[in-house]
C-alpha angles and dihedrals in degrees: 000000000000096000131013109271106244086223101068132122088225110167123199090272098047113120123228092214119113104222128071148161093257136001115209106211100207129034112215124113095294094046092047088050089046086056096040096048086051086047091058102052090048106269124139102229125174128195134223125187123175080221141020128313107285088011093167087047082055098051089056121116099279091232092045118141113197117235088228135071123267090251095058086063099057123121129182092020098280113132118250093225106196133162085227137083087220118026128237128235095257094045090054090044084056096043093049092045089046097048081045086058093047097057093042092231132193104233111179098198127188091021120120131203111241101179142332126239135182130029145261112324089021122041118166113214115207107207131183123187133215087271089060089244104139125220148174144241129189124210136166090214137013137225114202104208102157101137118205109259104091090068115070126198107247123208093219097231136131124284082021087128085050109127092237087063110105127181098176122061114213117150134356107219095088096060096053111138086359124119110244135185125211120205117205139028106229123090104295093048093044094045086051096048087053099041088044087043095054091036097067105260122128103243123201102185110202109179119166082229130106085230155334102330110261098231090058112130113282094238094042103041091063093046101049084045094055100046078045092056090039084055089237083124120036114214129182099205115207089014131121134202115234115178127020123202126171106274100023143016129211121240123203097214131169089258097052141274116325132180116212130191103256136187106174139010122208111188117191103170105151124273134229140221118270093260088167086067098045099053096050081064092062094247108145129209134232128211133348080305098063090224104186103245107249148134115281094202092042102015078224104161119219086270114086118244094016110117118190125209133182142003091350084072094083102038116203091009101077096152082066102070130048147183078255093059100014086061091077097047080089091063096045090050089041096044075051091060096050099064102044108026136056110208127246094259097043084057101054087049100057091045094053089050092049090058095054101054090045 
């Protein structure tokens, strides 16, 4: 690019330049270990996020506990010390920006990819940032490390688009004394029911569902069901809403159509991987699952020089695929690149060495 973003994440060892071995589209925890892996085996990597590092960590909900131990989050081989047996959202947010400031590594945030040209050897990677500038990065290869979470899945009703329609969960205080309805009967919607419930918010949980869904997470699943079943929560079980307006919103039940008051929606109904990206890139997909067609040993696409990394691997499937399996994408991409690429830095080498002895 013409001039350094001012967004960046640009440690004292970044470098300014604009091409580079491989380019990490995405920068969450398997997109930084992607970098990082290519880092460690001599290859120059850049990353570049639409949002902030981590951006999906941050969207969680701010008091969010993962279901799984600190160890099984580590990337780059640097330890994810916590006082807790399971971490907490903002302890995870400190270890990955601290791991990011280890590595040194050259985080391009708030800068979205617009389009891809080129081909292996020499993409050409078309960048604006929030500011609507546009840039320009140039790789020899791609990672494709987006992750799932910034599309949700719409229900496709009306009042959908209405302001106090919400399909990200964060913090409960600005919901107090307010009537809000929950969408949705897996772990985000059940976490938010809870957090809205204790913190004061009247909840009014609708899921499509017969229950509680059955993968919810072992503490939280007892608890939702039992405020459930004390009416502290009220919850329409195999119902659907169907229209919000601004003070109601209408709900299909077994026992007919209701319409209930209603401040606030929070639908969190799932989300799903950018296909339409993805595709742009060439990369074709395979079943009902729309698994991106790729190398399991490499996670080379079927274009070459496009690697893919993370929970995309797996398309429609994203509870397949984790930070705790998607962390070691970045050494079978790097180990890839070995084998089949000499870094920038390797090649200048050689040819400098080639003119003198000429």
């Amino acid at each position: 690019m013409s001039e350094p973003p001012t967004d960046g994440m640009k440690a004292s060892g970044a470098t300014t330049e604009s091409a580079f071995d491989l380019l990490v589209v995405g920068a969450g925890p398997t997109g930084l270990a992607t970098a990082i892996e290519a880092q460690k085996v001599g290859f120059r990597a850049v990353l570049v996020d639409k949002g902030c590092v981590c951006n999906s960590l941050f969207h969680y909900p701010a008091h969010m506990t993962f279901f799984t131990t600190s160890e099984l989050l580590e990337i780059g081989g640097i330890p994810f010390p916590s006082p807790n047996a399971k971490p907490t959202r903002n302890e995870a947010l400190e270890y990955y920006r601290q791991v990011a400031a280890y590595y040194q590594l050259d985080v391009r945030q708030y800068h979205r990819v617009e389009s891809v040209t080129g081909s292996d050897g020499g993409f050409a990677v078309h960048t604006t940032d929030r500011f609507g500038r546009a840039g320009e990065l140039r790789a020899r290869k791609l990672a494709i490390a987006i992750g799932y979470y910034d599309l949700p899945n719409w229900m496709d009703i009306p009042g959908e688009g209405l302001s106090k329609v919400h399909h990200y969960y964060h913090d409960p205080h600005p919901y107090y004394a307010t009537d809000v309805a929950v969408i949705g009967g897996k772990n985000s919607a059940a976490i938010a029911a809870l957090e809205l419930w204790r913190h004061g918010a009247r909840v009014t949980l609708i899921h499509r569902g017969s229950g509680i869904h059955a993968h919810v997470k072992y503490w939280i699943k007892p608890d939702i069901e039992n405020r459930i079943r004390n009416g502290e929560i009220n919850a329409l079980f195999s119902s659907a809403v169907t229209r919000i307006a601004p003070d109601t919103i209408e709900v299909e039940t077994p026992a007919g159509a209701r319409t209930l008051r209603n401040d606030f929606v929070f639908a969190l109904t799932g989300y799903h991987p950018d296909f339409l990206f993805l595709e742009r890139l060439g990369v074709r997909f395979e079943g009902q699952d729309r698994r991106p067609k790729c190398d399991p040993q490499t996670l080379e696409s079927n274009v070459p020089g496009i690697y893919l990394a993370g929970v995309i691997v797996a398309g429609s499937r994203t509870n397949e695929i984790f930070i705790e399996n998607g962390r070691f994408h970045g050494k079978q991409i790097a180990m890839s690149l070995v084998s089949g690429t000499r870094p920038f830095e390797a090649a200048r080498d050689a040819v400098s060495a080639s003119s003198s002895i000429d």
